[in-house]
ZADO-1210 file (C-alpha; in nm, 4 decimals, padded with zeros to 6 digits):
<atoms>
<atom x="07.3057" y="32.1431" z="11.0539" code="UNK" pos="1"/>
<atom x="07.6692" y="32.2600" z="11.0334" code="UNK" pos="2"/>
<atom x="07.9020" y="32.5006" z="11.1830" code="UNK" pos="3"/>
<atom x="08.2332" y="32.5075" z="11.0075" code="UNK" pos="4"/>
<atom x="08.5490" y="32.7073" z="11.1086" code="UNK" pos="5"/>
<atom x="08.7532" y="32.7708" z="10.7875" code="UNK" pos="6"/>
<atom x="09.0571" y="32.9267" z="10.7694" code="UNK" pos="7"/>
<atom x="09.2764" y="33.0884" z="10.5336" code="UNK" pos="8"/>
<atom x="09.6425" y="32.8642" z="10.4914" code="UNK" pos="9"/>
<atom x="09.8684" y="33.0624" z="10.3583" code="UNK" pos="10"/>
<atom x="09.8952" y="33.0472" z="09.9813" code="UNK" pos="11"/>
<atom x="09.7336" y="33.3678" z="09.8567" code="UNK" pos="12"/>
<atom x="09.7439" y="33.5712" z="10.2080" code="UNK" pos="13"/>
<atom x="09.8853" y="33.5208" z="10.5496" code="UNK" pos="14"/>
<atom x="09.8451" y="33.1711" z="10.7246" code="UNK" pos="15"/>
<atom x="09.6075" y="33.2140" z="11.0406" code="UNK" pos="16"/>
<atom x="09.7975" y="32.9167" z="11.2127" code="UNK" pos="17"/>
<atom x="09.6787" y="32.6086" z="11.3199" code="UNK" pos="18"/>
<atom x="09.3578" y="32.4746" z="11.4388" code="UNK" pos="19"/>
<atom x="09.2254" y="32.1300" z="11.5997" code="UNK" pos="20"/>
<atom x="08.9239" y="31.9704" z="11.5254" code="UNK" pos="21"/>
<atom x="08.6833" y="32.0293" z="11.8101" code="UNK" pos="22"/>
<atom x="08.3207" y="32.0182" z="11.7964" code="UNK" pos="23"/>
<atom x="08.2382" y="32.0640" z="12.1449" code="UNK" pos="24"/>
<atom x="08.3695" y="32.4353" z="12.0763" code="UNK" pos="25"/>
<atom x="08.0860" y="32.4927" z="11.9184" code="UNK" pos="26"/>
<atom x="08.1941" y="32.4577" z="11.5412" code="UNK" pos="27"/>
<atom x="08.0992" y="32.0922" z="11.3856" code="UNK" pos="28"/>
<atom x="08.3801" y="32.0723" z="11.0859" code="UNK" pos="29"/>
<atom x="08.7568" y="32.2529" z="11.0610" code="UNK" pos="30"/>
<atom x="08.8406" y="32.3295" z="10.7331" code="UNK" pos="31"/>
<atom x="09.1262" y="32.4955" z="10.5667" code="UNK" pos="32"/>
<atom x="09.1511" y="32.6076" z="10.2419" code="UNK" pos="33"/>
<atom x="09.3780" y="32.8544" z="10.0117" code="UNK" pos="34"/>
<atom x="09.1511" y="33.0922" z="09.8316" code="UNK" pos="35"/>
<atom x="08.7701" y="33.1070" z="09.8038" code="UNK" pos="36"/>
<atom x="08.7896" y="32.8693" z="09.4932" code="UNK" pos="37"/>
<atom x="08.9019" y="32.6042" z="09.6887" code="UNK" pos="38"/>
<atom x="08.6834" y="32.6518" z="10.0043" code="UNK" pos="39"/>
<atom x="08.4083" y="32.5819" z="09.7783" code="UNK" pos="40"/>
<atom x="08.5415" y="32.2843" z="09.6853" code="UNK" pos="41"/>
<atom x="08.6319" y="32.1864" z="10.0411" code="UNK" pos="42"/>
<atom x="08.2352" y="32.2678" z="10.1383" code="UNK" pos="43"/>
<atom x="08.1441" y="32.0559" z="09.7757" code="UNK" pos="44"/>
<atom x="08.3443" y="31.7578" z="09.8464" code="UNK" pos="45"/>
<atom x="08.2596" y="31.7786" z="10.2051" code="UNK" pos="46"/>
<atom x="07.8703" y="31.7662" z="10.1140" code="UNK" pos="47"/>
<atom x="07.7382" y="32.0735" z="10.2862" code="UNK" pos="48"/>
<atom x="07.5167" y="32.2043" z="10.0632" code="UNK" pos="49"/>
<atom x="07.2101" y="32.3841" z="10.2269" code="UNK" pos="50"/>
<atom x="07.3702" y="32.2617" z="10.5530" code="UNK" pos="51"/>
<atom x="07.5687" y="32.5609" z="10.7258" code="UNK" pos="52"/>
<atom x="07.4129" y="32.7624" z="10.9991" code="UNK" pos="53"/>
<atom x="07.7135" y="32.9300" z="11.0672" code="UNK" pos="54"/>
<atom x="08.0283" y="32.9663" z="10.8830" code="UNK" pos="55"/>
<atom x="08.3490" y="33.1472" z="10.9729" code="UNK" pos="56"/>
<atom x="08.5831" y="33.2642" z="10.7999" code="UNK" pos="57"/>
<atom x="08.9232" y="33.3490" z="10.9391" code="UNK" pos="58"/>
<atom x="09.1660" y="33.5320" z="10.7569" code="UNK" pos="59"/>
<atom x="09.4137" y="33.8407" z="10.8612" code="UNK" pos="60"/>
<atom x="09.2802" y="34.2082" z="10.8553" code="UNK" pos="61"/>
<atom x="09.4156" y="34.4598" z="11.0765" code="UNK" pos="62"/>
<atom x="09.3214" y="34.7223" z="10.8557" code="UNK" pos="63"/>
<atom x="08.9367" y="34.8377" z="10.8799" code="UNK" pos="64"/>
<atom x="08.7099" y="34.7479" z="10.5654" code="UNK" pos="65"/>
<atom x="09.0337" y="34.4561" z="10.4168" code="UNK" pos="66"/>
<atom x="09.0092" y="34.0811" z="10.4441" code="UNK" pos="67"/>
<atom x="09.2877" y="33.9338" z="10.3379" code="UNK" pos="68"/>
<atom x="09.1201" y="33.6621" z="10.1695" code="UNK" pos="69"/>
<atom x="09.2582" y="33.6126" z="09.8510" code="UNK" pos="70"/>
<atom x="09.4360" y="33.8261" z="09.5706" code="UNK" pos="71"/>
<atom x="09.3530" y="34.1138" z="09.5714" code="UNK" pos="72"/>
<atom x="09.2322" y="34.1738" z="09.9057" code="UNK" pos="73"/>
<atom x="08.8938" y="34.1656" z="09.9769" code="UNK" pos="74"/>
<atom x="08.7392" y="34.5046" z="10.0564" code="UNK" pos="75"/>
<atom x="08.3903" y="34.7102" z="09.9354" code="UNK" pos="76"/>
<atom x="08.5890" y="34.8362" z="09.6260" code="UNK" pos="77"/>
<atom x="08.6968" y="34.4614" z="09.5560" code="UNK" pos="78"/>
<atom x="08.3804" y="34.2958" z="09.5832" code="UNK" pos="79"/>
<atom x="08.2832" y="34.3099" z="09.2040" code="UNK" pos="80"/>
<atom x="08.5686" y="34.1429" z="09.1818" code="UNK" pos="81"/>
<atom x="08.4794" y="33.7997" z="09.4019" code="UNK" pos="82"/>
<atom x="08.1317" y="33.8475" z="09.3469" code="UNK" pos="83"/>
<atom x="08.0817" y="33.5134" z="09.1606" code="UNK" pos="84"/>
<atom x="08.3363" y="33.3444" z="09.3863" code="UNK" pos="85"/>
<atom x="08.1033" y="33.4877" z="09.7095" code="UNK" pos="86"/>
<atom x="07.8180" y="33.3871" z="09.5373" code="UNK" pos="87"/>
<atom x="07.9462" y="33.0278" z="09.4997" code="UNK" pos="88"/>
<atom x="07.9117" y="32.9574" z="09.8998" code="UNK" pos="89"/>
<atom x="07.5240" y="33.1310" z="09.8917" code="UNK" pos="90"/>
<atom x="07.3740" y="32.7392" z="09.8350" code="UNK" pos="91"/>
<atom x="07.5631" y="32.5533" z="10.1464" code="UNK" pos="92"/>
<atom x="07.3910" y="32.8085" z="10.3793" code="UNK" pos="93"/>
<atom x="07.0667" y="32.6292" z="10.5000" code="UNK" pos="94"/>
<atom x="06.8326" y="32.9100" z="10.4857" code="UNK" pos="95"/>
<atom x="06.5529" y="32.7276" z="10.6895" code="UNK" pos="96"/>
<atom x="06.7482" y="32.8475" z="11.0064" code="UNK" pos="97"/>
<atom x="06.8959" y="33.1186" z="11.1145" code="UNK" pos="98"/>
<atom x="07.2314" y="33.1872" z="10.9028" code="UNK" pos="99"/>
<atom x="07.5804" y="33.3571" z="10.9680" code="UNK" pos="100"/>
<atom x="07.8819" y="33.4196" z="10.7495" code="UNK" pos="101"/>
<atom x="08.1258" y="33.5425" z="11.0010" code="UNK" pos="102"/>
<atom x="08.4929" y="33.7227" z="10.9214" code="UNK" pos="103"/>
<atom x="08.7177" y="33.6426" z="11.1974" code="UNK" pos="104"/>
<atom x="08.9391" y="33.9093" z="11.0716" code="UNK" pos="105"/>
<atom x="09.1094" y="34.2318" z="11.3060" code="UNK" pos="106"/>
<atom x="08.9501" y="34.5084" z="11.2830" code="UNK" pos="107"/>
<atom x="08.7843" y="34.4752" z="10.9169" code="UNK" pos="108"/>
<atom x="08.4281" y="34.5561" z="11.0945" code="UNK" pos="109"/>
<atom x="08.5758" y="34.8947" z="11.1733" code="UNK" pos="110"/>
<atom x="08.4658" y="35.2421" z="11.0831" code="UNK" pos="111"/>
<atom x="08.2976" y="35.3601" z="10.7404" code="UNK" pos="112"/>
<atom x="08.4976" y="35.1230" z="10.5647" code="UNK" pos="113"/>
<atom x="08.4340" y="34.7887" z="10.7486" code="UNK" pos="114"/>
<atom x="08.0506" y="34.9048" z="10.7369" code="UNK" pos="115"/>
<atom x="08.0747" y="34.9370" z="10.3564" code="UNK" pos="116"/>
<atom x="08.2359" y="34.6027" z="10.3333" code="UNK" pos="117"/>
<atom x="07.9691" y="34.4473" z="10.5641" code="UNK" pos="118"/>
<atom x="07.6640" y="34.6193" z="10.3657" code="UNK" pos="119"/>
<atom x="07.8148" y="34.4670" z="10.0075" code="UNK" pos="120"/>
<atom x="07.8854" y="34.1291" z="10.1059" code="UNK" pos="121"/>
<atom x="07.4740" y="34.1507" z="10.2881" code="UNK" pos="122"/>
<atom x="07.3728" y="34.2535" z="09.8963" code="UNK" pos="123"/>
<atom x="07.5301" y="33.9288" z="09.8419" code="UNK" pos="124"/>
<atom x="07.4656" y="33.6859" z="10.1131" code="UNK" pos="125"/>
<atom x="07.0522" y="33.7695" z="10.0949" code="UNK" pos="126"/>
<atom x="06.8944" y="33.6415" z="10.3882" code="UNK" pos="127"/>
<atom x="07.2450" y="33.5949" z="10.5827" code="UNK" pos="128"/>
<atom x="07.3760" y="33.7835" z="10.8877" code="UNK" pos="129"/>
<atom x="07.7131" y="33.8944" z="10.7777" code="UNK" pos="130"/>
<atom x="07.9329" y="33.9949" z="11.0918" code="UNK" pos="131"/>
<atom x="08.2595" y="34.1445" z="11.0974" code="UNK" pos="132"/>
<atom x="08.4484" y="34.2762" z="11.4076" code="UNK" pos="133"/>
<atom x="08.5842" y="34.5921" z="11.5194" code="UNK" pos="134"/>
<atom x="08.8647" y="34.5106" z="11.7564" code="UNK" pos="135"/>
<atom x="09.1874" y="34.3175" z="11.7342" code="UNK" pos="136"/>
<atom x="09.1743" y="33.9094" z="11.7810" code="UNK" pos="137"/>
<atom x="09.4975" y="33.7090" z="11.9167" code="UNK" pos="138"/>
<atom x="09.5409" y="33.3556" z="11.8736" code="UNK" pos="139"/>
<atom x="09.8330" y="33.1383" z="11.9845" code="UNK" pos="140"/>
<atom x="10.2220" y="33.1934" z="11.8747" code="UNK" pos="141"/>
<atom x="10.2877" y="33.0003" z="11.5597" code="UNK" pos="142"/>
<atom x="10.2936" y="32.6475" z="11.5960" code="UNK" pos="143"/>
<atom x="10.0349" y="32.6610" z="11.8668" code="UNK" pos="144"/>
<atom x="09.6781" y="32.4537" z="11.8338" code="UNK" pos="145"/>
<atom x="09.4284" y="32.6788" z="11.8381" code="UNK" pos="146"/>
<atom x="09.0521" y="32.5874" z="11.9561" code="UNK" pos="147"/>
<atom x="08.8240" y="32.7193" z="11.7143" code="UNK" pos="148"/>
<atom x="08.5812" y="32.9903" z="11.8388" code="UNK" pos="149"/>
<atom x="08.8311" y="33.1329" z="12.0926" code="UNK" pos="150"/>
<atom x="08.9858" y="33.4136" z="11.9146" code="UNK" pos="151"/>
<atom x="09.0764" y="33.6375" z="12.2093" code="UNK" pos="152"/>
<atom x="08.9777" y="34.0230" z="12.1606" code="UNK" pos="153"/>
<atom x="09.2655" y="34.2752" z="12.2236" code="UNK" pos="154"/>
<atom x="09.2961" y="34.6582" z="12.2720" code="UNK" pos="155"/>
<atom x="09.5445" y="34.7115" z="11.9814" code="UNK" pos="156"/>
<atom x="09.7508" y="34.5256" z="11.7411" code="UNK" pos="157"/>
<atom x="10.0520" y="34.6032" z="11.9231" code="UNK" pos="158"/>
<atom x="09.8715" y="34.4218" z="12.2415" code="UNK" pos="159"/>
<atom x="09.9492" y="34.0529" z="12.0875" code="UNK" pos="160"/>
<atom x="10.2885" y="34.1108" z="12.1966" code="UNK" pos="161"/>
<atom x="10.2283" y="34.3057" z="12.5833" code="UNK" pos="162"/>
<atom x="09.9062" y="33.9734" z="12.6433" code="UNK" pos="163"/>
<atom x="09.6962" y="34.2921" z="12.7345" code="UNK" pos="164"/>
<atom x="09.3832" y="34.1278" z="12.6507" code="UNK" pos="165"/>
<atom x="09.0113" y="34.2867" z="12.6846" code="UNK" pos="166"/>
<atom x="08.8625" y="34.1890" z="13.0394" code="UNK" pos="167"/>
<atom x="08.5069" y="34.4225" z="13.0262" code="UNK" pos="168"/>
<atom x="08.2624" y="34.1931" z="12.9055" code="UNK" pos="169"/>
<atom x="07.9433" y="34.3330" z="12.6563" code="UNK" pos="170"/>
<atom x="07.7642" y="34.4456" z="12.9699" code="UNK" pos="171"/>
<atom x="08.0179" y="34.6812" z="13.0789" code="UNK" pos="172"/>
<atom x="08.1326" y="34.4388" z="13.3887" code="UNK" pos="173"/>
<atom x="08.5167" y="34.3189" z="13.4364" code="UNK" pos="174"/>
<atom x="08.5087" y="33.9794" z="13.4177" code="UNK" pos="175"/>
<atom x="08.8559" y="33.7038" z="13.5282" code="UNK" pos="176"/>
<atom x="08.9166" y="33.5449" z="13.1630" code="UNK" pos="177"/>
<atom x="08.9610" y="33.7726" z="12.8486" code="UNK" pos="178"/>
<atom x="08.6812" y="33.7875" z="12.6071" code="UNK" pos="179"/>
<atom x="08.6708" y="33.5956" z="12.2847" code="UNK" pos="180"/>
<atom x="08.5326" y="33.7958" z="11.9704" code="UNK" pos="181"/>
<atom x="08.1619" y="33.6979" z="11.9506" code="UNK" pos="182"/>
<atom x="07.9194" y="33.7549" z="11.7159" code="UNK" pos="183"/>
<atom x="07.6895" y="33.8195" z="12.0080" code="UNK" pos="184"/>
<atom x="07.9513" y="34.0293" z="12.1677" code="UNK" pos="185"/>
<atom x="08.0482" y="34.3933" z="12.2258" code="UNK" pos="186"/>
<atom x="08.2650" y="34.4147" z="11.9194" code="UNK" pos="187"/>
<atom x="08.0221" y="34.2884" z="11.6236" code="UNK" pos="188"/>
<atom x="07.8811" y="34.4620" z="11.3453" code="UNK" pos="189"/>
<atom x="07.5941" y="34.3330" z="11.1587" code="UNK" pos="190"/>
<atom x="07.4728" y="34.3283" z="10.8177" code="UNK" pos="191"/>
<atom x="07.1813" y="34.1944" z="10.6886" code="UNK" pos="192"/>
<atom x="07.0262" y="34.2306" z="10.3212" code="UNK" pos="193"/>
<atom x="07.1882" y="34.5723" z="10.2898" code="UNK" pos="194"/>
<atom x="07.1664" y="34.7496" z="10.6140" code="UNK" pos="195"/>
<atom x="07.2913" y="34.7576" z="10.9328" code="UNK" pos="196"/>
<atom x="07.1198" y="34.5361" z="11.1982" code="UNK" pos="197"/>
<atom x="07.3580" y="34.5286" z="11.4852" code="UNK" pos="198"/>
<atom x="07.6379" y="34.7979" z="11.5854" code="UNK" pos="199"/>
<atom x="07.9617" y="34.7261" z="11.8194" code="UNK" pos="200"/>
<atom x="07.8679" y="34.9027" z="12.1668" code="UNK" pos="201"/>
<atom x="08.1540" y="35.2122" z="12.0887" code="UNK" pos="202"/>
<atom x="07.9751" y="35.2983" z="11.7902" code="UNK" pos="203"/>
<atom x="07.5911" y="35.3174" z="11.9225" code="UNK" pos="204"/>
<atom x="07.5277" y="35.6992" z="11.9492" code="UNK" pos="205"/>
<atom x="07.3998" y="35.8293" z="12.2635" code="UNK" pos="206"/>
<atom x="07.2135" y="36.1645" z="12.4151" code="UNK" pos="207"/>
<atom x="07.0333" y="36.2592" z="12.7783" code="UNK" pos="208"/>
<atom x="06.7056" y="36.3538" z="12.5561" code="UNK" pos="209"/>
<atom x="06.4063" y="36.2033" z="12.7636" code="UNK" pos="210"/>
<atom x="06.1546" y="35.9804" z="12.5970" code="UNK" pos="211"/>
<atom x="05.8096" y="36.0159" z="12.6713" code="UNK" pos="212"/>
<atom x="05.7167" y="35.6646" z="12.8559" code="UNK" pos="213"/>
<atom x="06.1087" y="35.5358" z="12.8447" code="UNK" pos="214"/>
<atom x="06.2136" y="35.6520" z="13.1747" code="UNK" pos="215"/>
<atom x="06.0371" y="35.5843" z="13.4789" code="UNK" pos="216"/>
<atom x="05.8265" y="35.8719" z="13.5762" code="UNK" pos="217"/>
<atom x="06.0255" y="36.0592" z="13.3558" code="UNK" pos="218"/>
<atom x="06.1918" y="36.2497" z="13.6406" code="UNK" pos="219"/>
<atom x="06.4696" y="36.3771" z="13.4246" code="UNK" pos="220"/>
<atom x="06.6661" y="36.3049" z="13.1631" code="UNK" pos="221"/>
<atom x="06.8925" y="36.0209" z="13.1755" code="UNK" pos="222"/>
<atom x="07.1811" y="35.8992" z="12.8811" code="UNK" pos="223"/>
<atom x="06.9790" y="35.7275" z="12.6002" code="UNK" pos="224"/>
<atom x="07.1745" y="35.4713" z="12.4037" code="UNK" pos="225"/>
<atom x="07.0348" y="35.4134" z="12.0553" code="UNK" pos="226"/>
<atom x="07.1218" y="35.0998" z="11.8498" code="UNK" pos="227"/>
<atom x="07.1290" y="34.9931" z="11.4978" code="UNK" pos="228"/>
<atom x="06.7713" y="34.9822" z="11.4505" code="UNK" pos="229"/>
<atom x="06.6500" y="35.2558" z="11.2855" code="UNK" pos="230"/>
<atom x="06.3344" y="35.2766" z="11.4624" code="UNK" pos="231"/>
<atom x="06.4875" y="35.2498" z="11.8357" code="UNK" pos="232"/>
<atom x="06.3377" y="35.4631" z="12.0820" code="UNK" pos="233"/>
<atom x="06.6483" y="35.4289" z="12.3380" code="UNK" pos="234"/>
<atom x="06.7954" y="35.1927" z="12.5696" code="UNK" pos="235"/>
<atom x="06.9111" y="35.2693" z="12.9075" code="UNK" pos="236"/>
<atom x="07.2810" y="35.0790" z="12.8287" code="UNK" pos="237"/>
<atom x="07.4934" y="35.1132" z="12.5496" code="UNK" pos="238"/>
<atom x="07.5321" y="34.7238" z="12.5873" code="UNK" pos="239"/>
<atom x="07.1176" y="34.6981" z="12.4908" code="UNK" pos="240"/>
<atom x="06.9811" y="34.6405" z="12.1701" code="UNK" pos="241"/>
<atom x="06.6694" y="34.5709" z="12.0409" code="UNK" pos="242"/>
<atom x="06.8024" y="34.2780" z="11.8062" code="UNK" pos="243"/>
</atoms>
């Protein structure tokens, strides 16, 4: 089983600085690599085939729906154009467990067009969770080591230079350290074999309707938070979901 951090160097889009080798973050192999051509080769040379549980990609965004990935940039419009490239990483995932392709990339979860670009990579990456983000990540100035998995989530893009960092944690408490962007946290979107399985907590959809045998007694009606699933009957938090 593998988890490998691989990130985008600079040769076809913008470098995403440097990162040390640290499996007790939680990710087994580094990896960097210029364009999705040569990631495959990385992950060929590198023997992972049917081995990757999780694999992240990190690469620059910061506009919703666009991964700067390669040329041109990768967004629901441009996917016919990687397809074959995308569907070159399919065999390293090991699809006995529990899989994620991850985009580490600002904001390219967000809106319509981040959900169009996480449905047509799903189409894809069958039987993957594909997760992309909604808010802005900072990393260290350039020339800093970076540990992999702690991309720090931040309000706006303009907040990498003001260090205002997000401190509200996904159940709605303010915590002492900033959180990281998660794919269990309050900022993922998921997609999985065409739909979406998992929505960032701002963009669950809400209502004070009671539901019949949801709320205790059913005094009166509270705020029902509805997730991703289509067939969710409410939640009592916007931070609860039934995946």
């Amino acid at each position: 089983m593998a988890t490998v951090w691989a990130y985008c160097t600079g040769t076809f889009a913008p470098s995403t600085g440097k990162w040390e080798s640290n499996p007790k973050s939680g990710w087994s192999d580094n990896i960097p690599f210029s364009s999705l051509s040569d990631l495959n080769s990385n992950l060929t040379s590198g023997g992972f085939q049917s081995k990757i549980t999780k694999l992240a990609i990190i690469a620059h965004g910061n506009t919703p729906g666009v991964v700067l990935l390669d040329t041109p940039p990768l967004t629901a419009k441009t996917i016919n154009v990687y397809e074959n490239r995308l569907q070159q990483l399919v065999p390293f995932f090991d699809m006995k467990e529990e899989a994620f392709l991850i985009f580490f990339s600002c904001i390219a979860g967000d809106k319509q067009e981040g959900t169009d670009l996480l449905l047509g990579l799903s189409k894809i990456f069958k039987g993957i969770k594909v997760v992309g983000f909604n808010q802005y990540g900072f990393i260290g100035s350039d020339g800093t080591m970076n540990t992999p998995g702690n991309i720090i989530a931040v309000e706006n893009e303009g907040a990498k230079n003001t260090g205002k960092a997000i401190t509200i944690d996904d159940k709605g408490n303010e915590t002492r350290r900033p959180l990281i962007l998660s794919p269990w946290g309050a900022f993922a979107k998921w997609a999985y074999n065409g739909a979406i399985i998992r929505l960032p907590v701002n963009e669950t959809r809400s209502s004070t309707t009671t539901i019949p045998g949801f709320h205790e007694n059913n005094l009166k009606p509270k705020a029902v938070h509805y997730c991703a699933n289509i067939y969710c009957k409410g939640h009592k938090s916007a931070f609860d979901r039934c995946y």
